[in-house]
N, C-alpha and C positions, 0 to 999 in steps of 0.2 A: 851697179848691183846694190849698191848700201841704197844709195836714194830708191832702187824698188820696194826693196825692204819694209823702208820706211812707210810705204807708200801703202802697203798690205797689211800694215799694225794699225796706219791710224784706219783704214776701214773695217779690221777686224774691233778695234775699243767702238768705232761709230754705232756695226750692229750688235755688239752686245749691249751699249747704250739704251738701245732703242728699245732690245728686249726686254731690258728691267723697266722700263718705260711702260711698255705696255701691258708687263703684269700687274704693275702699279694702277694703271689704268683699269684692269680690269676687277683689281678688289675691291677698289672702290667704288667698281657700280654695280657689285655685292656678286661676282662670277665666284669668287672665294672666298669664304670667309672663313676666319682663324676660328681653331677648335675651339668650345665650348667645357670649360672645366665645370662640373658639377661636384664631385667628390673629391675628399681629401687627399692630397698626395700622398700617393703609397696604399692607398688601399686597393687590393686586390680584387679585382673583379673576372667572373669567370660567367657565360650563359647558353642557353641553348640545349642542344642534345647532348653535349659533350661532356657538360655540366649534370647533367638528369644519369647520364650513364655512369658519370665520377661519382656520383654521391651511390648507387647501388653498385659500386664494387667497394666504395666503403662501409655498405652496410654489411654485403658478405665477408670478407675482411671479421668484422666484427665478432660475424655469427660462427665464424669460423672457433675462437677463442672460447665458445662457450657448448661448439657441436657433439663432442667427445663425453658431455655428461649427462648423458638425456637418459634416461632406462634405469633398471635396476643392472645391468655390464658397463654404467656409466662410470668414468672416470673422475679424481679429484683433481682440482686446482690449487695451485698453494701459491698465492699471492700476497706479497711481501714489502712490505712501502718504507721498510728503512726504520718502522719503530715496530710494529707487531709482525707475525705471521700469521696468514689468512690460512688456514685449507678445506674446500668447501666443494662441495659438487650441487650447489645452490646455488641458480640464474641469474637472481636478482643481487644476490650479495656479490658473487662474481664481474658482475655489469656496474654494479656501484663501484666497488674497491679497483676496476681497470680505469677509470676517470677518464673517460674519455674525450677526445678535445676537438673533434671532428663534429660541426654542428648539426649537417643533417643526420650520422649515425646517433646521436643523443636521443633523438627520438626513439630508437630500440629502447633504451636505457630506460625512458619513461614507460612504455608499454610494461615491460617486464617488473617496473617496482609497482606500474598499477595491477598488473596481474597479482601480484606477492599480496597486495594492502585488501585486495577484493574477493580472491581465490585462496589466495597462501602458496596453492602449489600451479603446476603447470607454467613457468616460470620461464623454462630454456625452453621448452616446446612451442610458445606462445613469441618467442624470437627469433627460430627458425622455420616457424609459419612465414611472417612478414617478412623475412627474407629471399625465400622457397618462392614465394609471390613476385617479387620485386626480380628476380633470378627469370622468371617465368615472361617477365616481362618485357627484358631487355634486348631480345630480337625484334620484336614489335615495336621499341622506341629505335631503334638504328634506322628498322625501315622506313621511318616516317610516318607511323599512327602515331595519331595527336592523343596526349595523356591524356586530354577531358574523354575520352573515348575510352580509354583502358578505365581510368576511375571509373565512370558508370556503372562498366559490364563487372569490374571487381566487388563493388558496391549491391549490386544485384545477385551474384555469384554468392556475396557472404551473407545477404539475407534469407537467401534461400538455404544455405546451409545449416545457418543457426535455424530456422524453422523446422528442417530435418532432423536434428538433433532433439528436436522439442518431442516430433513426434515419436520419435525411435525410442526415447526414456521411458525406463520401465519405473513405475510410481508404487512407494511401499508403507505402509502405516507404521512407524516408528512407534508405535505401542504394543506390537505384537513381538512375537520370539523373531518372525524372518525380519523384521525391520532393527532388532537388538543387532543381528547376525549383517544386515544391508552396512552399522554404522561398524561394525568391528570390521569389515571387508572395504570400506572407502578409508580407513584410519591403515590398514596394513598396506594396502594397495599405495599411499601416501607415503610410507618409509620404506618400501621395498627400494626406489632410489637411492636409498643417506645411509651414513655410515653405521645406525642402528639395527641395520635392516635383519642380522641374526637375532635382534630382540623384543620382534616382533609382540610378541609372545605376553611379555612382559608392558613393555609399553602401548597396547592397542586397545586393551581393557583400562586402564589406567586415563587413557586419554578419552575415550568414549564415558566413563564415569566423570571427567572434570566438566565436561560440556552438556551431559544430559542434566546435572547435577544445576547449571544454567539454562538452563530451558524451562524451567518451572518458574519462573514470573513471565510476565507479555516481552517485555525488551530484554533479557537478559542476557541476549547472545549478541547484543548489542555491543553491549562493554566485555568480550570478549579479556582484552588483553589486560581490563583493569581488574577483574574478576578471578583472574585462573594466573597466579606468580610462577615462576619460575625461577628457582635457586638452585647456585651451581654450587658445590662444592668437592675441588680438588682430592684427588686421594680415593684410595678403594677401588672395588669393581664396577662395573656398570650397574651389575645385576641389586646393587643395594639401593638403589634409583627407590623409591616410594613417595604416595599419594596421600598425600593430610587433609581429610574433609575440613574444611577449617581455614586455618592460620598461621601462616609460621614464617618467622621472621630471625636473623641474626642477634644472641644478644649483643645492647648498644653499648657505648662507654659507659663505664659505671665508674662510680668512685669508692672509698673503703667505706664498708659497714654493707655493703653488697651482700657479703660473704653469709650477715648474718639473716639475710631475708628468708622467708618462706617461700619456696620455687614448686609447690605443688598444691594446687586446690582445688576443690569438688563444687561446683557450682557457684563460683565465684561473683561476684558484682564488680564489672569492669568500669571505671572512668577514663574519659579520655578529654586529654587538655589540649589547648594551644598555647599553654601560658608560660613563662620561664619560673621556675622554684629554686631561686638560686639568691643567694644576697650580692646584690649588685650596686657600688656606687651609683650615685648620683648621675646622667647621662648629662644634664644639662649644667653649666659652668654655674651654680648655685651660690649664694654668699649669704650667710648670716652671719648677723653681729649677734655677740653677745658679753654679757657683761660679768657672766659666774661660773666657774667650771664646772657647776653641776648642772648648767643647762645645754652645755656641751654632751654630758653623759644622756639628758631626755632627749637631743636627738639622736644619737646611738642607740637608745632602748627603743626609741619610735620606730627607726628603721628595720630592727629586730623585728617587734611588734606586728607591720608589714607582714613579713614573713611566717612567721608564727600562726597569725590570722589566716593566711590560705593554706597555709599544711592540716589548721585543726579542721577548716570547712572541708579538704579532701577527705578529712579520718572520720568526720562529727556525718557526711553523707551514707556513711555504710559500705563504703566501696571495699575491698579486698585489692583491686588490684589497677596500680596509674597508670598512666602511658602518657607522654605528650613530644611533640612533637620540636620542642623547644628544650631543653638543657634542664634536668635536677639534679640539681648540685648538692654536696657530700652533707650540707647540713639537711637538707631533705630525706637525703635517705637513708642517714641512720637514725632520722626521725621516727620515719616510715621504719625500717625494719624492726625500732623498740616498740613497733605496735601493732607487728605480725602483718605488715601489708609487702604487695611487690612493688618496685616500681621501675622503670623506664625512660629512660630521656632520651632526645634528639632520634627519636624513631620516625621512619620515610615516611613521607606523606603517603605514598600507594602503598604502605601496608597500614598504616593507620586508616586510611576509607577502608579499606577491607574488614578490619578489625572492626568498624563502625557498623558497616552490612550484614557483618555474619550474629554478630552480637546483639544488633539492636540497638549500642550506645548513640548518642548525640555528643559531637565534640562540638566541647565549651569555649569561649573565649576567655571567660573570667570564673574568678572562685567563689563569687557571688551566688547566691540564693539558687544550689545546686538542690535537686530535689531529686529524690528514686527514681523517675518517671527517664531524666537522663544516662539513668545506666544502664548497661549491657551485662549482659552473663552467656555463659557459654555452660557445659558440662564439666567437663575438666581441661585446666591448664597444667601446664608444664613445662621445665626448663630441661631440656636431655640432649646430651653429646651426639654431635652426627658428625665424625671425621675428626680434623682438629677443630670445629668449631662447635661452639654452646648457641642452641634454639630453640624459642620462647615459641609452645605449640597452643592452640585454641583449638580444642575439639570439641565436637557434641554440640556445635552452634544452632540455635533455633531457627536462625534463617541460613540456609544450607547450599546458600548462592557458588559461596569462594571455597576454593579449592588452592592449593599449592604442590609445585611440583619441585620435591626434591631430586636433584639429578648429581648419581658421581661418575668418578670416570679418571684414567688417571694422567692424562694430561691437558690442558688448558685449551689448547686447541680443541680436543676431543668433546671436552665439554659444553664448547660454544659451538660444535658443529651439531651437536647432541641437541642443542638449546633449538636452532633455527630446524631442525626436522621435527622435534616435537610442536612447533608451531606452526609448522606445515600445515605436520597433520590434524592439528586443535581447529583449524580455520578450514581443513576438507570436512573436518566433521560438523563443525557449525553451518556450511553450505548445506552439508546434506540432510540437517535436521529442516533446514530452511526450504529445503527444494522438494525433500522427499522422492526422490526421483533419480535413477545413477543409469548410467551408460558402459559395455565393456570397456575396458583400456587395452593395452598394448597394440594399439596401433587399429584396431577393427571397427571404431568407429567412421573415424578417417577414411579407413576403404570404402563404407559400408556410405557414406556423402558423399566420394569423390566418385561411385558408380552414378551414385542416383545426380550430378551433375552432367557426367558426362552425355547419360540421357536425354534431359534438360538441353544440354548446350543444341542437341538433331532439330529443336524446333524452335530455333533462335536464326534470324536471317542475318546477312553479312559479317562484318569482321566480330562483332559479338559471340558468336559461335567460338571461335577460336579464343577469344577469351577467356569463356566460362571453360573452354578445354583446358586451357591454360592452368588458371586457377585450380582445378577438379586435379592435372597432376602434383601441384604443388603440395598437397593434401599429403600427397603419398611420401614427404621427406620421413613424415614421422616413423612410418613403421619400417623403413628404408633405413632411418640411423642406430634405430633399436639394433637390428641385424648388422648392420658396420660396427659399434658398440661390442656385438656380443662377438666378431669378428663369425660371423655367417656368410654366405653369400648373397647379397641382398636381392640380386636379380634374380635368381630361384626363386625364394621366398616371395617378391612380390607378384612372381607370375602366377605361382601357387592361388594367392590372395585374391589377384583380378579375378582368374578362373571360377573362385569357390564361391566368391559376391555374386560373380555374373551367372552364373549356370546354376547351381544351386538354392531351394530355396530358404533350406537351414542355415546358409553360409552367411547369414546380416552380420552375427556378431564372431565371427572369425579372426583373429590377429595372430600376433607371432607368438609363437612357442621358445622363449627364450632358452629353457632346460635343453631340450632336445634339437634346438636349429630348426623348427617345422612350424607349421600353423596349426592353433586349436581355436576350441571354440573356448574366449578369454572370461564370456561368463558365465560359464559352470566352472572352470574355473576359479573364479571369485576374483577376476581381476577388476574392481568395480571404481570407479570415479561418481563424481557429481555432475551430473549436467551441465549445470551452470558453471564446470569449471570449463567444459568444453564449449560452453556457447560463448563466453566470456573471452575464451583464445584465441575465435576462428574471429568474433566483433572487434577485438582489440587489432590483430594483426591484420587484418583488411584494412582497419581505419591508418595504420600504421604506414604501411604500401600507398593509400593513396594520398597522404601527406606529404610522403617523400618522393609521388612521382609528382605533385602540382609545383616542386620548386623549381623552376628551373634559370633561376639567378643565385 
């Protein structure tokens, strides 16, 4: 029995012999060949459909965190990083401050702050387009349509939208009363979302007057944000919020003899420096010899003398009033205040260019051969209490570019959410002086291109049809989350909506009736936007869709 045994092992070791024998054999005349490392170990790699479908459940995911704020029933977010608190029902601040780490949902991220930088507003609606899309999409990538197929027809869908959009705008001459009436109805329609929205009233006039007030040179709406300040200051009501034709800036550090300046003039002659007016050692490690203690005191008097020389060329030009941008220090200014002048140090550079525009001045680099011709004047200046803080006002400016926005309010959050809706709405009114041209809102224009798509898609052959369908419902998240928002029922409502577009021929500009839960006509109304905020939404979030369906590694 042993010796069969034996006899069974060594033929079983023979043919397992043979076998690694002949796999050996056969790698090497290349049947298999060892895998091929191209990437770093550990890096994770993911491809295919599986991949294309993971990345649009991470963008809805996303859209999900910002769906609840969309409308004037929209809700805040209070987003918190461990030093400040955030609270905001603003897209683009929201989408920033979540920091998102997910690489293809980052592309929301981008759309939504170029939306913010190009529009100002349309911000969450312009993220849960590209979503709505991408959502619209993802039965059609499971079953095997190839994405260069869905891009196209997506691509084609949002051309024709945005050229609908172009035609449906109604175009208004901003020089007449109904074009005054076009920019106060795209400025209120802009904060009836944010947290200002009962003060309407107050802030739409105010914001229409900072921007038309820039529209009188050729680019001036250009430098919007350099042009039109915005200062917050803590404490009080909202409603003491006011607009300074002008300039207005925090006073700076000052030093003693401040006290004894003159803080109010009538036509004033303003200089503005880059220079520092301070007595300052020597910067560089300097060594003179000398041989007399009085030539020790000629250079103390020299260094003086320095000094001296550029305060008398500030006094000896006729100015009334310094500013610079660099530090004057205490012997300056109670130089300056023994000789009835104001002055200013270390003031911001964006309010010093302001102060340069509104005035006329030229800022100096040196106190050399200053001449009239470099100074500025305005009507009257002043120094006046606004809250706990003192601010240096320039009104009556000849050139009546810059404006300033004092905003209070009483707490800090409230004032930086205050801050991001008045430049909402500063940048829908700069659109709309620029476009001339606005479209209803609350959801009716959306209806009013997803009909005339779905049209469009009847005379389209194969699976492109069903995309342009596709696309044409996604349209309809918008006025769909208004009515979830305002807690309506949103299938009512949009049946409503389809019905009123499709059957009727007054029903183009139809949207949701937020007061009442029903549909009106949104512009008689006066629920008005910009064009180009909508054409801007529907271009961004397509391009957005088909970026995230070409990944699919």
């Amino acid at each position: 029995t042993i010796s069969r045994i034996r006899q069974q092992t060594a033929r079983a070791v023979f043919i397992s012999s043979s076998v690694e024998t002949t796999k050996a054999n056969r790698m090497n005349a290349g049947g298999m060949r060892p895998g091929i490392i191209l990437l770093r170990e550990g890096t994770d790699t993911s491809q295919g459909k599986a991949q294309l479908i993971s990345n649009i459940n991470a963008c809805q995911v996303v859209s999900d965190a910002v769906r609840t704020t969309l409308g004037p029933r929209g809700m805040d977010k209070l987003v918190a990083d461990g030093r400040k608190v955030t609270i905001s029902n603003d897209g683009a601040t929201i989408m920033r401050l979540l920091e998102i780490e997910h690489p293809a949902a980052k592309t929301l991220v981008d759309i939504s702050m170029s939306q913010d930088a190009e529009v100002g507003d349309g911000t969450t609606s312009v993220v849960l387009l590209a979503v709505e899309v991408l959502k619209q999409m993802k039965p059609f990538v499971e079953e095997g349509v190839h994405p260069q197929i869905l891009i196209r027809h997506i691509r084609k869908a949002s051309s024709l939208a945005v050229q609908k959009v172009r035609e449906l705008a109604v175009s208004f001459d901003i020089n007449t009363p109904e074009g005054e009436e076009m920019l106060l109805k795209t400025a209120s329609t802009a904060l009836n979302s944010k947290l200002i929205a009962s003060h309407q009233d107050l802030f739409a006039p105010m914001i229409v007057d900072a921007v038309k007030s820039l529209s009188q040179e050729v680019d001036g709406l250009d430098d919007l944000r350099g042009m039109i300040a915005i200062k917050k200051i803590p404490g009080g009501d909202v409603r003491q919020s006011f607009l300074v034709k002008g300039v207005a800036f925090k006073k700076t550090f000052s030093y003693a003899g401040f006290e004894q300046m003159t803080k109010n003039f009538t036509n004033p002659k303003v200089l503005l420096l880059n220079v520092e007016l301070e007595l300052k050692n020597e910067k560089e490690n300097a060594e003179v010899r000398i041989e007399d203690p009085e030539q020790y005191q000629s250079i103390v008097d020299a260094e003086w003398q320095v000094i001296y020389d550029k305060l008398d060329a500030c006094v000896n030009c006729g100015a009334n009033i310094v500013l610079s941008k660099l530090p004057i220090g205490d012997l300056a200014t109670q130089y300056f205040a023994d000789r009835g002048l104001f002055c200013a140090g270390r003031v911001e550079d964006g309010d010093l260019k302001r102060v340069a525009k509104a005035t006329g001045a030229t800022i100096q680099t040196s106190t050399n051969g200053i001449f009239e011709g470099v100074l500025g004047t305005c009507a009257n200046f002043e120094e006046k209490q606004v809250g706990d803080e003192r601010f240096n006002l320039f009104t009556g400016c000849p050139n009546s570019l810059t404006t300033t926005m004092i905003l209070r309010g009483g707490s800090e959050q409230f004032i930086a959410e205050s801050e991001r809706s008045v430049h909402d709405s500063l940048m829908v009114v700069k659109r709309s002086l620029k476009s001339q041209a606005v479209v209803a809102g609350g959801g009716a224009i959306e209806m009013e291109v997803a009909k005339y798509l779905k049209e469009h898609a009847l005379a389209i052959e194969g699976k492109g049809q069903l995309v342009v369908n596709a696309f044409a419902k996604a349209l309809e998240i918008v006025p769909r989350q208004l009515c979830d928002n305002a807690g309506f029922d949103s299938n009512d409502i949009l049946s409503s909506l389809r019905r009123k577009h499709t059957q009727d021929e007054d029903g183009t500009w139809y949207g949701v009736d937020i007061e009442n839960g029903d549909i009106m006509d949104t512009f008689v109304a006066g629920v008005w936007e910009p064009s180009d905020n909508k054409s801007n939404s529907l271009a961004s979030a397509s391009e957005a869709a088909c970026v995230i369906l070409s990944i699919d590694e």
